[in-house]
N, C-alpha and C positions, 0 to 999 in steps of 0.2 A: 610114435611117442608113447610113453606107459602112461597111461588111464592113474587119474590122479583118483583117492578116496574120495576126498572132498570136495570134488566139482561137484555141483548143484546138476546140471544138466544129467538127463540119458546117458549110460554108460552100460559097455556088458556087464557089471556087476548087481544089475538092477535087475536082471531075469525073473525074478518071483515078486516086483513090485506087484501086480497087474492082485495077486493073491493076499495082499497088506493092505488093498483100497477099501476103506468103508463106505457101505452102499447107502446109507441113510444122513438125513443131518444131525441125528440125534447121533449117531457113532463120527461125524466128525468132529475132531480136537482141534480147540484153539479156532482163531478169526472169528468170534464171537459175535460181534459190531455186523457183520457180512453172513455170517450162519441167520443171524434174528432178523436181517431184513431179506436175503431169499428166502426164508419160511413164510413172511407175507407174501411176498410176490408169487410163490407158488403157489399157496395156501387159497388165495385167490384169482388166482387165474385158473385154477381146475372148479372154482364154484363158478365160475363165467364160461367154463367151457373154453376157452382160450388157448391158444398156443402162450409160451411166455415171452415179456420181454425177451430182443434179444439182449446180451452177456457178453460186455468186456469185462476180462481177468488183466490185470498187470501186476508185474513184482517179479522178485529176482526167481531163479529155476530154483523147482524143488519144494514149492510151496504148498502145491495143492490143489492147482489151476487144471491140470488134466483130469484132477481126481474130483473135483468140484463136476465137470461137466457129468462124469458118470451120475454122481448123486443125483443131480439135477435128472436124468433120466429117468432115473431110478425113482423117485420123488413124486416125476409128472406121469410116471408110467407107462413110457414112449422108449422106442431105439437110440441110439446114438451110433452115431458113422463121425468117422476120427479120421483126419487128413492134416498137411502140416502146410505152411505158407510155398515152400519149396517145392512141394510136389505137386504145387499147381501150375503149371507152368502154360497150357495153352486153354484158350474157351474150352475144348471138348472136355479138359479134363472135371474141371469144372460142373459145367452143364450133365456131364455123364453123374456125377456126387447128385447132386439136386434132382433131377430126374428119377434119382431110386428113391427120395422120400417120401414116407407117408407124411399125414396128417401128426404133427405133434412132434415130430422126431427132433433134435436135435443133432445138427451139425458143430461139431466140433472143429476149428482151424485152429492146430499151433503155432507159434510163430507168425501170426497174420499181418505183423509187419513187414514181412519178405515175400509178401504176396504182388506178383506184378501187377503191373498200371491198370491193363489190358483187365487182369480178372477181376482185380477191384471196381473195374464200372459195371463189369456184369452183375457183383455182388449187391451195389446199387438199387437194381430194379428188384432184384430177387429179393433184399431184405424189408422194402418199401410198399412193393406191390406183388409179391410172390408169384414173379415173371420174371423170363429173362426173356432178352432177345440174341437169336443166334444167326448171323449172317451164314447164306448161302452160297457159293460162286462165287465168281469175279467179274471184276470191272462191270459192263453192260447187263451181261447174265444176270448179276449176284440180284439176292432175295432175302428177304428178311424174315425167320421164322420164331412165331410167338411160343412160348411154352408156359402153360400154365402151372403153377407148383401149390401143394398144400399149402396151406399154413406152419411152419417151422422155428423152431429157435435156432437164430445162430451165436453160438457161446465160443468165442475169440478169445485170446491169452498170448500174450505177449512181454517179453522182458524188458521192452523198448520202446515204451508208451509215447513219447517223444516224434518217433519214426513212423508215427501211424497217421495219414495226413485228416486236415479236419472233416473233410466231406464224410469220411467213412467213420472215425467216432461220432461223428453227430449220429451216425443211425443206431446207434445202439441207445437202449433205454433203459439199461442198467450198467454203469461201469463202476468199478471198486476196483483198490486197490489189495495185494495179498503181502499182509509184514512178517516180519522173523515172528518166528516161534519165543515164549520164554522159557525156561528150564522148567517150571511145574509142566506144559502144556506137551513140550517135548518127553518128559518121563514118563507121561500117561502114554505116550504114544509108542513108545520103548518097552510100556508093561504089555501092553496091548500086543505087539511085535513078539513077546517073549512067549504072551498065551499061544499065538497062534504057531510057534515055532516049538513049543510045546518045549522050552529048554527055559528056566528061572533063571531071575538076575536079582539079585539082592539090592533093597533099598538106596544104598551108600552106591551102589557100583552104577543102575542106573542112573543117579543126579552127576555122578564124573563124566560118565556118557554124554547126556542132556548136557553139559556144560563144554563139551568139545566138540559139539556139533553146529557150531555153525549156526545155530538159531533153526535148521530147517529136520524137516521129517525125513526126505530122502537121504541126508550125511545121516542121520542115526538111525535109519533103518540099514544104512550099507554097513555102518563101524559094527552094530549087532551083531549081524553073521560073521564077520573078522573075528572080533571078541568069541563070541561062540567057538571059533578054530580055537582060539588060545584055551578054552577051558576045558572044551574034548581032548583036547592033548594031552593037560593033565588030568585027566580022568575027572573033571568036576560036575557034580551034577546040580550047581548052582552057581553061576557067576558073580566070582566075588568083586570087590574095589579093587584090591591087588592084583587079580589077573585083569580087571580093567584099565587099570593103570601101565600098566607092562603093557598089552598089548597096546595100548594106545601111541606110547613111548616107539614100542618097534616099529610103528607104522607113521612113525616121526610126524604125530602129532600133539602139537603142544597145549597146554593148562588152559588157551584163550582160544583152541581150535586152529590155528593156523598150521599150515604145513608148507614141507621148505618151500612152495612155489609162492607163500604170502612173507616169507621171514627172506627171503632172495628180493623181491620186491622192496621190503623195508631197508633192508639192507644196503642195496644199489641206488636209493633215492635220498639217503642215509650220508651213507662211504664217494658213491660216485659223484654226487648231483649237490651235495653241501644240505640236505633236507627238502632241495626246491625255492623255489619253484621248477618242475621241469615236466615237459608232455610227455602226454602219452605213448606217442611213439619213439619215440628217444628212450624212455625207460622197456618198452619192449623189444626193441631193438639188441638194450644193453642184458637182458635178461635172456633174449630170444626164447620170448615167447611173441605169441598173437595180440593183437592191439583187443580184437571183439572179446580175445576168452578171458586178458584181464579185466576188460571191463564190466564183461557180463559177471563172470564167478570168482575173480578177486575181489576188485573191488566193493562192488554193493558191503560187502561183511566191514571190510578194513573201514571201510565210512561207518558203518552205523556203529562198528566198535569204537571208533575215535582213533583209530591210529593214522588218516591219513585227514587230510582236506582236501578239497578241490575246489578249484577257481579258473576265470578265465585267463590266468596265468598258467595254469598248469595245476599238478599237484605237489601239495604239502605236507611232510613229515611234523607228526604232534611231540607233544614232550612224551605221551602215553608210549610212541614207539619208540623213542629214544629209551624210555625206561626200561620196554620189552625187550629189547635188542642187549642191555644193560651196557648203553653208549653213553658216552657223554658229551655234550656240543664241544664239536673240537677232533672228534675222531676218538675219543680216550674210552675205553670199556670203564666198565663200574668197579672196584673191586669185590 
């Protein structure tokens, strides 16, 4: 299936993210509310000599939640070792991660809501009493081995805050939430992107940008380099609106950021469904797409834009969508 621009998630188009992360909190843009209270918590837990609270991240992909954990490294001074909920799949795997840490390190888990049952009780003792216990053998034989661990932060991020059960948020002693980006906080972020890409974008062209991104850093860090194609094409050595426009347009995404797989969505919930109510799986079925990708990377934006609602019915088409779609209740386009 072709790799959508505007999926929030990991994609091959993101190859030189890892070289757009800001190492400090003074170089990170935007979550402001979340910037000023990890700078207490850090700030004072290296006057205490401390490892930090651990760190739950939640909010939709593409936020900032893997790029936070580096900061936070980078802040307290310590390594960071990065694994994802999925690739933990048995104790050794596990226990082998925690066994390499030093003193202050943080560990990173993405996705730590799809972390199994099994490694979430090990993470239990390890995040409470920085120990686990690893069974030896079987049946009669088996034996219990203690392993002692530094002191550590574990900084979790998750798009699926919901799906995390209570015992394991309760051990964390920081969690926040990570929100859209606004258009000021995104075009700093888009200047910032242009410095180090060492190719200019003019004032006007970045806020069209910032305005078709999705509210997040990663879609307009990806639209940048696409745009960048359009303007080395024509030989420009400043990115204007116009070629912003254009290429945004080719890459069929529209003035509110959506693209065909959120205007297919409106449209089918729309034309098929009478506006709703109707589930989730009935409309992915009818779009054939995935139940998880709409709801992780469609939907979040179409809710905070106001084009859709959700309820224990199902979901709801607004008047905002009808007007985008330029529909009228009834099936009638606008003229």
């Amino acid at each position: 299936m072709e790799e959508r621009l505007v999926n929030q998630k990991l994609t091959s188009f993101d190859d030189e993210e890892q070289t757009l992360r800001p190492q400090k909190l003074s170089e990170y843009v935007g979550q402001s509310e979340l910037k000023e209270m990890l700078n207490i918590y850090i700030t004072t837990a290296k006057i205490r000599h401390e490892s930090l609270d651990h760190v739950l991240l939640y909010g939709p992909p593409g936020l900032g939640k893997t790029t936070l954990a580096y900061v936070i490294a980078n802040e307290m001074g310590t390594k960071v070792k990065v694994t994802t909920g999925p690739a933990l799949t048995r104790p050794g795997d596990l226990a082998s991660i925690l066994s390499s840490l030093e003193e202050g390190d943080i560990l990173f888990i993405d996705e730590i809501h799809r972390i199994p049952k099994v490694i979430e009780e090990i993470l239990y003792s390890a995040m409470e009493d920085f120990a686990i216990d690893i069974v030896m053998g079987k049946d009669s034989g088996a034996m219990t081995l203690r392993i002692d661990l530094p002191p550590f932060t574990l900084v979790g991020a998750t798009t699926r805050f919901g799906d995390l059960t209570a015992p394991l948020r309760d051990r964390f002693g920081i969690v926040h939430q990570l929100n859209y980006y606004n258009n000021e906080e995104l075009q700093q972020i888009i200047k910032r992107t242009s410095k180090i890409f060492n190719y200019s974008i003019d004032e006007d062209a970045s806020l069209e940008l910032a305005k078709r991104s999705r509210g997040t850093p990663r879609i307009a860090n990806r639209l940048f380099k696409r745009i960048r194609d359009f303007a080395q094409y024509k030989f420009e050595d400043t990115i204007s609106v116009e070629t912003t426009d254009y290429a945004l347009n080719k890459l069929n995404i529209d003035q509110s950021g959506l693209d065909q797989t959120d205007r297919r969505y409106l449209e089918v919930l729309i034309e098929r469904f009478n506006g709703g109510p109707v589930g989730l799986e009935a409309l992915a079925a009818t779009i054939s797409e995935e139940t998880v990708t709409l709801e992780d990377v469609n939907e979040p934006y179409l809710l905070q834009e106001g084009f859709i609602t959700r309820s224990s019915r199902g979901r709801v088409a607004t008047e905002k969508a009808y007007e985008h779609l330029k529909i009228k209740r009834g099936g009638m386009l606008w003229e």
